[in-house]
N, C-alpha and C positions, 0 to 999 in steps of 0.2 A: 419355733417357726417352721411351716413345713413351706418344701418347695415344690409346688402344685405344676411346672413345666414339666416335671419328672410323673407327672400321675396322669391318666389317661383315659379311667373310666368311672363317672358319677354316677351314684345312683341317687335319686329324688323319689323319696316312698314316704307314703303315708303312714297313721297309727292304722298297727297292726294289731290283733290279740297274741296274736304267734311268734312279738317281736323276736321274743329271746331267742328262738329257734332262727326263726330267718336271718336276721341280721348277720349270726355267727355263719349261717350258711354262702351267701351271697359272699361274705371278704374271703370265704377259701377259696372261694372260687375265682376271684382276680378283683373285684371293686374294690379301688384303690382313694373314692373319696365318698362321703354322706351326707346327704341332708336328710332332714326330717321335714317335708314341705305338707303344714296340714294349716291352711288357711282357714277354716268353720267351726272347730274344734275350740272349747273354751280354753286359755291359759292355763291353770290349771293341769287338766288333760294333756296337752302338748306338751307343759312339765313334766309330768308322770312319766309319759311315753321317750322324751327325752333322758331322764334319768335310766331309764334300761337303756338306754344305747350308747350312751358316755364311754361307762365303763368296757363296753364291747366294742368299740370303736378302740378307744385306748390300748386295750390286750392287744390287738391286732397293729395298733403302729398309723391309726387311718385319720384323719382328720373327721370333724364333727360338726356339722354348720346347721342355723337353724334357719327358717324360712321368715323374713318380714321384717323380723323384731329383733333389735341389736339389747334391749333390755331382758327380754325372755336367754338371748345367747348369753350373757352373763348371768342370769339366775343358776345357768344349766350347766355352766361350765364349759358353753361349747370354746372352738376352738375358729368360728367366726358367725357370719350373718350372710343370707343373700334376698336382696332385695330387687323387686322391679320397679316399673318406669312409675308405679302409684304411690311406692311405699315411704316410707322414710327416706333422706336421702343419703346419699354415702358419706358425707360429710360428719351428719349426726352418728353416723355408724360407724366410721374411722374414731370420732373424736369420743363417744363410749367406749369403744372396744381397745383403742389404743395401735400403736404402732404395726404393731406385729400381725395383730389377727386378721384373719380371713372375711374381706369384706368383696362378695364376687355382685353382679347388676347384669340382671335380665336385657338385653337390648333386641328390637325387632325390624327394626329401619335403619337406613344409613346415617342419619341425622343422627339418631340417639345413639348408637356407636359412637363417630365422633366424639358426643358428648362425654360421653363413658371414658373415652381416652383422658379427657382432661380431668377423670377424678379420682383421689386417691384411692384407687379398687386394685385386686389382687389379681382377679381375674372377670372377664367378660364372658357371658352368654350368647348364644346369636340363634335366633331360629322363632318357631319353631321352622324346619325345611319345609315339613309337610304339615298338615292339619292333622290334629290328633285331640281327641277325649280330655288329657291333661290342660287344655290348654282350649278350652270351648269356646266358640265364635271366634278364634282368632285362625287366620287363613295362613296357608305355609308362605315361607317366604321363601322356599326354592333352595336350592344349594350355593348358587352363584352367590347369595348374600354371604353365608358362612365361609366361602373362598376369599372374598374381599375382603370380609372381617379379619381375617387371620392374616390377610398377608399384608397388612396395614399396622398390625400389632405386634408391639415386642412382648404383650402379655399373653397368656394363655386365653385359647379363645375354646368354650366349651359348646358343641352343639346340639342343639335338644330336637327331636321329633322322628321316633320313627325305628331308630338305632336299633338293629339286631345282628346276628351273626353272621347273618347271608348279605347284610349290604352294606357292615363298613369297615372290609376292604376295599371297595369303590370308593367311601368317602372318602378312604385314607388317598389312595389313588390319585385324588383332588385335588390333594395339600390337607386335609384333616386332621387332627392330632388328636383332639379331647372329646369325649362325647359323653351324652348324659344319657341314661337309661331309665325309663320308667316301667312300663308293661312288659317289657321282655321279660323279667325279672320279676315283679310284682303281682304278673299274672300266670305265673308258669307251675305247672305242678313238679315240678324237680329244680327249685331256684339256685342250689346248688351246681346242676350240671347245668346249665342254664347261663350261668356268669362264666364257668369254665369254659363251655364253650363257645360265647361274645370275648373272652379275654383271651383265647387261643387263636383264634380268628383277627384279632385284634394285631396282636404282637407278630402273628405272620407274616400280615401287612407292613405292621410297620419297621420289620425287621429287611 
C-alpha cells in the first residue's frame, strides 16, 4: 500500500510509441506517481501500453493507476483506478480493487468535492485551475477552489491544470501540496530535464 501524502508530483500521459524511453526518463527525474489516462484508445491497446509501464513503474518504487476502469486496473496489475464525475463510481471501484488500492476521483466544483469526501477514495483531484487542451470545454476553476479543497481534507488533494516549474512555488505558497503534470512533461523535448527541474522547484518550495 503506498502512501500517496508523502508523493507530490503526477504525471497523466497518454500512449506513447516512446513509452519505454519516456517513462524511465520522467521517474529520474522526480514523478513520484502514474497514470496511464488514454480515454479513446481500444482496451486492448491501453493494455499493451499499460503492460510496459507496470514493470517500469515497479523498478522504480512508483505507484501505477489506470484511468476509468477499475476492471482494465486489475487486468493490468495496476496498483489502483482514477475515475471522474461520469465514470464508474468509487464504490464499484473500491469494492473490485479491494482495500488497499488506489481509488483517487476527479472533482470540479464545491458540491462534488464534498461528495468525494464522503467516499471511500484515497485521494481527490480538484481543478482543472486553468483551462487547458487535457481537459476541453471545461473552464478553470481558479486556484481559490484547489486552496479550499485542501484545507477541508485530511486526504491528499491533487491539482491539475497548468503545473510547471515557474509557477508551482506560488501554488505551493498557497497551501499546495500535490500536483498533476501533463504537457510540461509530455510535451518537452528533454522530458528528463524537464521533471528535474518541476521536482527541483518543487521541493524548494516546499522545503
Amino acid at each position: 500500500m503506498f502512501d500517496l501524502s508523502a508523493r507530490s508530483l503526477y504525471l497523466c500521459v497518454g500512449a506513447r510509441a516512446d513509452m519505454a524511453n519516456f517513462l524511465p526518463a520522467v521517474l529520474r527525474g522526480g514523478v513520484d506517481i502514474v497514470q496511464l489516462r488514454e480515454k479513446d484508445l481500444p482496451d486492448d491497446v491501453r493494455v499493451a501500453q499499460a503492460k510496459v509501464m507496470v514493470p517500469i513503474c515497479r523498478d522504480f518504487g512508483v505507484p501505477f493507476v489506470m484511468n476509468d476502469s477499475a476492471e482494465l486496473a486489475v487486468a493490468v496489475g495496476a496498483d489502483g483506478v482514477h475515475v471522474g464525475q461520469d465514470d464508474a463510481s468509487v464504490a464499484h471501484c473500491r469494492e473490485l480493487l479491494g482495500p488497499y488500492a488506489i481509488v483517487g476521483l476527479s472533482t470540479h466544483a464545491d458540491d462534488e468535492f464534498d461528495a468525494g469526501l464522503a467516499e471511500p477514495v484515497t485521494y481527490l483531484s480538484a481543478g482543472p485551475i486553468v483551462p487547458t487542451p487535457t481537459k476541453e470545454g471545461r473552464p478553470g476553476t481558479g486556484v481559490d477552489y484547489a486552496v479550499r479543497s485542501q484545507e477541508r481534507s485530511a486526504l491528499p488533494v491533487f491539482v491539475t491544470g497548468g503545473v510547471t516549474d515557474q509557477n508551482v512555488g506560488d501554488l505551493v505558497d498557497v497551501g499546495l501540496r500535490h500536483f498533476v503534470v501533463v504537457r510540461f512533461l509530455t510535451e518537452s523535448p528533454d522530458p528528463e530535464k524537464s521533471a528535474r527541474a518541476l521536482r527541483q522547484a518543487l521541493d524548494f518550495a516546499l522545503a
